[in-house]
N, C-alpha and C positions, 0 to 999 in steps of 0.2 A: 428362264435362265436360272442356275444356282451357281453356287460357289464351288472351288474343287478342294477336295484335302489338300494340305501343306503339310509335306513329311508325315502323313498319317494324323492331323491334327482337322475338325474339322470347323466351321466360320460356325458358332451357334448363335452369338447376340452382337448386334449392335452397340457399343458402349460410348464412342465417342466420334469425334471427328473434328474437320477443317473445312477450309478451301477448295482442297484441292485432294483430299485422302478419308479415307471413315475409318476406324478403329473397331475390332471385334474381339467377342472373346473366343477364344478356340481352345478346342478340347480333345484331347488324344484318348479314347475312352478305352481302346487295349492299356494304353501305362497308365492310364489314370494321372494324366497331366495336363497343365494348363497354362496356356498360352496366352499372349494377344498377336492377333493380326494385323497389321495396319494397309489395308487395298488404297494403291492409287492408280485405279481405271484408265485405260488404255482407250482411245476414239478416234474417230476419224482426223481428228484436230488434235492429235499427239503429236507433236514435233517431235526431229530427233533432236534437238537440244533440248526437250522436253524428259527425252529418256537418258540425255546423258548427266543432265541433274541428280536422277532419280541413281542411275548408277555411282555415282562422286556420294550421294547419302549414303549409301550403302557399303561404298568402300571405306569413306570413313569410319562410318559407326562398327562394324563388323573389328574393323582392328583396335578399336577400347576395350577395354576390360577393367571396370572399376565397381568395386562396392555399390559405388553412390551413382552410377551411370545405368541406364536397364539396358539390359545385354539382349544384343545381336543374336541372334539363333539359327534362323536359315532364312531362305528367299527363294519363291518358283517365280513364275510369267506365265500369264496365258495370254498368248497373241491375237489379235484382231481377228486373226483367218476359224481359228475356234469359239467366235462370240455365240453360235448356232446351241455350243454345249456350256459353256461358263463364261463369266463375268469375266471380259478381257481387264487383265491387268498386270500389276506388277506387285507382287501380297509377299511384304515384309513380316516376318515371322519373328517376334520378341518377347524379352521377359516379362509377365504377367504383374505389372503393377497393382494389388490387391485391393490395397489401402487407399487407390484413389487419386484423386487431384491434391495437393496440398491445400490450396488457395478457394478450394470448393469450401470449406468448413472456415472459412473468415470470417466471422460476424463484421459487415460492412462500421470504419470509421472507430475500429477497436481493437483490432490484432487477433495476437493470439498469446501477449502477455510474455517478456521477457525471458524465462525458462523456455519454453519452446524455441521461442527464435534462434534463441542460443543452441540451444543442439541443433535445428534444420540448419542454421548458418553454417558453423562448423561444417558440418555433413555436406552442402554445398561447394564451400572452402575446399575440401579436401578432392569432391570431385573433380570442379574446375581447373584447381592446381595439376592434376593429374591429364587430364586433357592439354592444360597447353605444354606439358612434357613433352607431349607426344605430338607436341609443332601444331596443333587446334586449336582454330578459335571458334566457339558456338555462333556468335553473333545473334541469337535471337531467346537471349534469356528475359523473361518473363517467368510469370507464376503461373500462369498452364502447361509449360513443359519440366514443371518439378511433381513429380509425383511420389509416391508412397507405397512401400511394396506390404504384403502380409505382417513384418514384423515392426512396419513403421516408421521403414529405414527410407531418407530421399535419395530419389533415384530423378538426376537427369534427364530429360528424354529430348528429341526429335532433331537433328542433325540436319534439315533440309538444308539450313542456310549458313552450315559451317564452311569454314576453309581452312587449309593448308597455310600457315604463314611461314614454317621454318620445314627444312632439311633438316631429317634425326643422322643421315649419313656425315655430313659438313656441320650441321650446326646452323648454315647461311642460313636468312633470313630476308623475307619481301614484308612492304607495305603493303596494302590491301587497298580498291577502290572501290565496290563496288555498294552501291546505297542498300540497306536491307533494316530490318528490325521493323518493332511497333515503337510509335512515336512517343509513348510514356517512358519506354525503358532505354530508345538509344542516345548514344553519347554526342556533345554538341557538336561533336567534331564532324560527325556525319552530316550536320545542316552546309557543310562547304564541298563545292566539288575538286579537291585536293585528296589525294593517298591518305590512308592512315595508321599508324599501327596497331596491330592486333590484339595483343593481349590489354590495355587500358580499354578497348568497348569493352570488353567481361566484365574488369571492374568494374566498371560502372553501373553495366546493368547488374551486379550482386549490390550495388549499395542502395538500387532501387528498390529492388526485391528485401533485403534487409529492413529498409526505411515502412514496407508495403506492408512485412510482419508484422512491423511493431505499431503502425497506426492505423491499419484497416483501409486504409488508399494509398493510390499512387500521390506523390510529393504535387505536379503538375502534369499537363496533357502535353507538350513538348518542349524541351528546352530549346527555347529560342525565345525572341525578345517579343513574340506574339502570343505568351503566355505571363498574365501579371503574379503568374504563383514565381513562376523560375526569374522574373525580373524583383522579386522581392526577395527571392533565394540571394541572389548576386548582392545585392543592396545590404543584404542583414535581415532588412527587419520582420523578415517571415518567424526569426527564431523565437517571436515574443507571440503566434498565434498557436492556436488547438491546435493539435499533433504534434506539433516541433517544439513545443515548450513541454509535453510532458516524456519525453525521451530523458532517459535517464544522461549523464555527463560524457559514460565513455562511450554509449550507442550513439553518441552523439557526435563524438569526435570522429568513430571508425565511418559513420554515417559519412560526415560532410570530407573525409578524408578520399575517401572512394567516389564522393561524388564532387574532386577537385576538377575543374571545366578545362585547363589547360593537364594535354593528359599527357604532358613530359612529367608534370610536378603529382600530378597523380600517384595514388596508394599504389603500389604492385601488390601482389597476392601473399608473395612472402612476407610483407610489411604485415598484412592483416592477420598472418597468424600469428604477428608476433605481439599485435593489440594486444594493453590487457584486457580486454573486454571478451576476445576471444580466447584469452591463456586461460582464464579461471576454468578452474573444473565445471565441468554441469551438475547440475542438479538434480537430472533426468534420465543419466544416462546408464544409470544405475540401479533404478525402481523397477523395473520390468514395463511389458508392452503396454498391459492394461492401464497402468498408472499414466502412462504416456499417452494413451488414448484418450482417459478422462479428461487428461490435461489440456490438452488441444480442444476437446468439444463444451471447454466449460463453460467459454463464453457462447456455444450455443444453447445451454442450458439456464445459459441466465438472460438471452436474449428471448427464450420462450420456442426457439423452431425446432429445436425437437418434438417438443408436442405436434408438431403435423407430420412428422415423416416415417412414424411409427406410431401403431393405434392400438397396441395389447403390451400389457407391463409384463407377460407371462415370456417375453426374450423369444428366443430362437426356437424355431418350429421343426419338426422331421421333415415336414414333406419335399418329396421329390419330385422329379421325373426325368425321364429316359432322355432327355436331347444331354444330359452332361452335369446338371446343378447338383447330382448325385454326388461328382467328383469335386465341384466346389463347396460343396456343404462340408463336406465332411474334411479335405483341406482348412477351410478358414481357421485362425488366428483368433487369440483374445484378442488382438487390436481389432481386428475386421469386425467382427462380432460386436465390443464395444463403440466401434464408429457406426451403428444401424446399417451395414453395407447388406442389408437382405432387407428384400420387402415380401409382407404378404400380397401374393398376384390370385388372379382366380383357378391358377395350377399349383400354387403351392407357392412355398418359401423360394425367392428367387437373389441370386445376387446381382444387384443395384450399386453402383457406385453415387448415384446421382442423391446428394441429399436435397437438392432441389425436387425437393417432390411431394404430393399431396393426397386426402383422399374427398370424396366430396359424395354429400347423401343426395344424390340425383344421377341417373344412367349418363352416359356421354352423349346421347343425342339431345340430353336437355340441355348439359351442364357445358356443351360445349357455343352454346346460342349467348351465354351470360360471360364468357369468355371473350368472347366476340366483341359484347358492351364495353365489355372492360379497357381491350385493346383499344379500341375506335377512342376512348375517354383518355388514354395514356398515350395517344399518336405513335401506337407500336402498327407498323404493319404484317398481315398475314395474309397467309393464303391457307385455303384446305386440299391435301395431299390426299395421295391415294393410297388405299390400304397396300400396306406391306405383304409379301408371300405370307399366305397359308395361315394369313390375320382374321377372325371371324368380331364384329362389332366394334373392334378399334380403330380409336380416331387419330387421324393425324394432324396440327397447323403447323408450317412453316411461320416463322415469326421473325422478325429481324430491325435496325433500325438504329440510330448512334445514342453512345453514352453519353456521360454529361462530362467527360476527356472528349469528346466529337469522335472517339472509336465507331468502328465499327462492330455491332454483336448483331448472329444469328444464329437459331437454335429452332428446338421443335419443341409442341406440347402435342405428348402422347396422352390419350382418353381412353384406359383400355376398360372395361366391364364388368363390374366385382358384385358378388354378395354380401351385406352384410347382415348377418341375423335373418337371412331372409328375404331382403331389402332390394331393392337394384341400386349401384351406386358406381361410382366411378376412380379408379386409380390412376391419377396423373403423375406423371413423369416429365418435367423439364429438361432437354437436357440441349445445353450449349453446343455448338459446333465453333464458332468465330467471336473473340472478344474475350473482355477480363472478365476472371470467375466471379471475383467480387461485387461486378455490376451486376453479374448475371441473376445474384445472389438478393441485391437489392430489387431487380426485378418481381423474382418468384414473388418476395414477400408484399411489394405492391402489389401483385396482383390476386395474392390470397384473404389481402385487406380490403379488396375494392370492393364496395357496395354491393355490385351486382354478381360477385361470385360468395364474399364471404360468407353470407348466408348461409350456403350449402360444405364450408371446409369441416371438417371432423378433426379432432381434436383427441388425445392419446386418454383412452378410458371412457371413450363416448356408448352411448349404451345402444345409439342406433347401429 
């Protein structure tokens, strides 16, 4: 089975995914553009409330148009009755987020340092506001549906689990009931089964997301009294521990303002632009993309992981090839460029979004055995997957299991076949489907540390 064009755009790489949808990148090689795809596969076991979901996302999203939101493009179907020729489904067709995850490049338990957060927040801010204009509520903001496009700019994304709370015709206005979000980011309100209104869950989840910038975790794994982070929240005395004691005064006030639990007395959106913490000029916003790019990965540079996700100081390579990276390569951004969003693969220079990634001096059918150890010693479970179409030596593990919030993450490790100097070696690739970036992030690096793999990690300047 393959994939079929989207408006002349075609599916070349897998870059991300969920639950219930995979993310690609696509490429229009007559205009020389580029897309993402988002497929949510169509089965025997598709209900139709299954597809009128699917429709309500799409009619949402497609009527935003915002800076900071990634834009709606088009949408085909292929139906079940043509599975014989492609991949039944329903392939959302949107703005090409360049620059990434936002929350992929967090150094876990550190941020990303005050200047940043302040422009992603604002940038945020301004989406948000804009959205519930237009009678939206997201309902499921977190840090993996904030992404990054070529110039650096946040871009909102994935509407599954938005709704409609106002009429733009009347103005009228409904509560909402229906339970949804991830347990770190939704508001208490949703722990009762009472209506709620709409616009105060945004807030909330932005004072999470906020609070998540600046200290490199989530505050607590659920608010409710079955977590002793949120019962020392309510108490006071969390504000005398690491992370909340080193928050600056008014990140702090906009913080605990946003994240008031009775959500009558709750910040509104308009409140928070009118914070001064949010008035001051940035400091960022001004220096051009590059400088923004450094800025954001400095704390991986002083956490040491860049040294594994790039292995030549010599930057950016020519090489191509024909499925499209032609038209990414030469597209890319000084932010792109300077976030390492290309890896060298055994085809050349490729664009990678995944800084979860590694290279290791042993093939994948060794390196993927010490893998295994690792897992087995960290009580992560896997399974070994079958090669991908038209895959020759690469490896796949399914991997998955709870954070230390009790989330749920799952994700792959790709083993694909490299040379180096000569050598046989192997290019890994992490890349999450389900759960917070920033676990995902403390994973990689456990498991690049563990006895039984580090041995073999390669490191930027290595001579093998």
């Amino acid at each position: 089975m393959k994939y079929p064009k989207v408006v002349g755009y075609e599916l070349i790489q897998k870059i991300g995914g969920g639950g219930y949808s995979s993310v690609f990148r696509a490429v229009h090689i007559e205009n020389h553009l580029v897309a993402a795809c988002k497929l949510i596969q169509i089965t025997e076991r598709t209900t139709e409330k299954d597809r009128k979901t699917v429709d309500k996302e799409m009619k949402i999203h497609s009527a935003l148009k915002h800076k900071n939101i990634v834009e709606f493009l088009n949408a085909a179907v292929v139906e079940l009755k043509y599975k014989h020729n492609y991949v039944p489904g329903i392939y959302m067709l949107l703005e090409f987020a360049a620059g990434g995850d936002l929350f992929d490049k967090i150094v876990p338990d550190v941020g990303v340092g005050e200047e940043v957060a302040h422009l992603y927040f604002n940038q945020l801010l301004a989406g948000m506001s804009y959205i519930h204009s237009q009678g939206v509520c997201h309902r499921d903001l977190k840090p993996e549906n904030l992404l990054l496009d070529a110039a650096g700019t946040l871009k909102v994304s994935d509407f599954g689990l938005s709704a409609v709370f106002k009429l733009m015709k009347t103005g009228e206005t409904r509560p909402l009931s229906e339970r949804c979000g991830s347990l770190p980011y939704i508001a208490p309100e949703l722990n009762y089964n009472q209506p709620y209104q709409a616009e105060p869950i945004d807030a909330w989840g932005m004072g999470i997301i906020l609070f998540t910038l600046l200290a490199g975790n989530t505050p607590w794994d659920e608010p409710t009294e079955r977590s002793p982070e949120f019962c020392r929240y309510l108490s006071g005395e969390i504000f005398q521990e690491d992370s909340w004691n080193r928050l600056g005064r008014n990140a702090l006030s906009l913080i605990c303002s946003l994240l008031t639990v009775d959500p009558g007395y709750r910040m509104t959106l308009a409140d928070a632009y009118a914070h001064p913490w949010c008035m001051r000029p940035s400091q960022l916003a001004s220096r051009g993309i590059q400088q923004l790019a450094e800025q954001l990965t400095q704390p991986l540079r002083d956490s040491g992981d860049l040294m594994y996700v790039d292995l030549d100081e010599s930057g950016l390579e020519s090489g191509r090839d024909a499925d499209g990276d032609d038209i990414m390569l030469t597209a890319q951004s000084q932010f792109t460029q300077s976030l390492l969003l290309f890896s060298q693969t055994q085809s050349g220079r490729r664009y990678n979004p995944h800084l979860t990634r590694f290279y290791a001096r042993a093939p994948p059918n060794t390196l993927i055995d010490h893998i295994k150890t690792s897992l087995d010693r960290m009580d992560v479970q896997y399974k070994v997957a079958p090669p991908e179409n038209g895959e020759e030596g690469t490896l796949h593990l399914r991997v998955g299991g709870l954070d230390m919030r009790k989330g749920v993450f799952k994700g792959w490790i790709d083993l694909e076949p490299w040379m180096r100097h000569g050598n046989p070696a192997s290019f890994c690739v992490m890349r999450r489907d389900i759960g917070c970036p920033i676990y995902w992030r403390k994973f990689w690096k456990r498991l690049i540390q563990s006895p039984a793999v580090s041995a073999y990690v390669m490191r930027k300047n290595d001579n093998y």
